[in-house]
N, C-alpha and C positions, 0 to 999 in steps of 0.2 A: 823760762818761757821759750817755746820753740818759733821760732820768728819763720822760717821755714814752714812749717806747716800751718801755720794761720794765716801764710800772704799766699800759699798755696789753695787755700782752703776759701777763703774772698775772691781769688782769681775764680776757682770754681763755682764758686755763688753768679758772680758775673757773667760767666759763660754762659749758665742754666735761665738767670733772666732774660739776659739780651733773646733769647730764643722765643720769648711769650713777650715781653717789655721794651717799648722802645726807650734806649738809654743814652742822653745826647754824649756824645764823645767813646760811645761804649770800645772803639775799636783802639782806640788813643790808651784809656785805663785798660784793657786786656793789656796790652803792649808794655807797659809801662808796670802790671803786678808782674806778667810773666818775664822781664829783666830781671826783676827785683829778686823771683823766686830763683832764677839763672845764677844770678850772682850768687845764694847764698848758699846753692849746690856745690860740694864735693867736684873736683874738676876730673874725676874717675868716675862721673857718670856723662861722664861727654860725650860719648857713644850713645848710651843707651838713651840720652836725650836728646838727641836727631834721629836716632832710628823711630821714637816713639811720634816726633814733629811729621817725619817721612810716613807714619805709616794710619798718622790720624788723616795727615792731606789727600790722602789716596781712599780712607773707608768713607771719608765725608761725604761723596755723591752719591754713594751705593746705595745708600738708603734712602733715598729720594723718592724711589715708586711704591715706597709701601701704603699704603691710605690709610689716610686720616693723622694718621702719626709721623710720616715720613720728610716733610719738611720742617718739622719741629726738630728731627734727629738729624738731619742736613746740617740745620744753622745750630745746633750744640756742638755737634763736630768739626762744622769748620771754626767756631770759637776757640774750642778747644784744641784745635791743629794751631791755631794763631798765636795761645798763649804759650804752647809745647814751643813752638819756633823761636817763640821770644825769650824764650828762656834757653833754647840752645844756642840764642846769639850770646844772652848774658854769662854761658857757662864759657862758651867759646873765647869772650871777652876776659873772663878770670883765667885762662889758662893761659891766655896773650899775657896778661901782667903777672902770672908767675913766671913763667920760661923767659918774659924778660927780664927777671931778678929783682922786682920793683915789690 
């Protein structure tokens, strides 16, 4: 079983309701799958997982003026820039405890 792609994949789920669903703690459980999914990332995608956190935090207002739809695509991208982040701290974090030898 891929434990990686199912907690990735719930992370996502998360993201797509809290956008339509009020979800109590929803920012807390983002935070907490996107570690999860950090940790169990490859620490050779360490890059590509901050440039991906860096580059959702930045598309997330742009689509704010479009009508009808564009606060819905707002708050899925700032979810999804939250969970990206939390996972680049969790990858960041596995790279601390190998290059410390632990």
């Amino acid at each position: 079983m891929d434990y990686l792609k199912n907690t990735l994949r719930v992370g996502l789920l998360v993201v797509l309701l809290t956008a339509f669903v009020e979800i109590p703690y929803a920012a807390a459980i983002i935070a907490l799958l996107g570690l999860a999914v950090g940790v169990q990332r490859d620490t050779g995608d360490l890059v590509r997982t901050f440039v991906l956190a860096i580059g959702l935090s930045i598309c997330a207002g742009a689509l704010g003026e479009i009508p009808a739809v564009g606060g819905y695509l707002t708050d899925i991208l700032t979810s999804a820039a939250a969970l990206a982040a939390a996972s680049a701290v969790g990858v960041l974090g596995k790279w601390v405890w190998e290059q410390a030898g632990m």
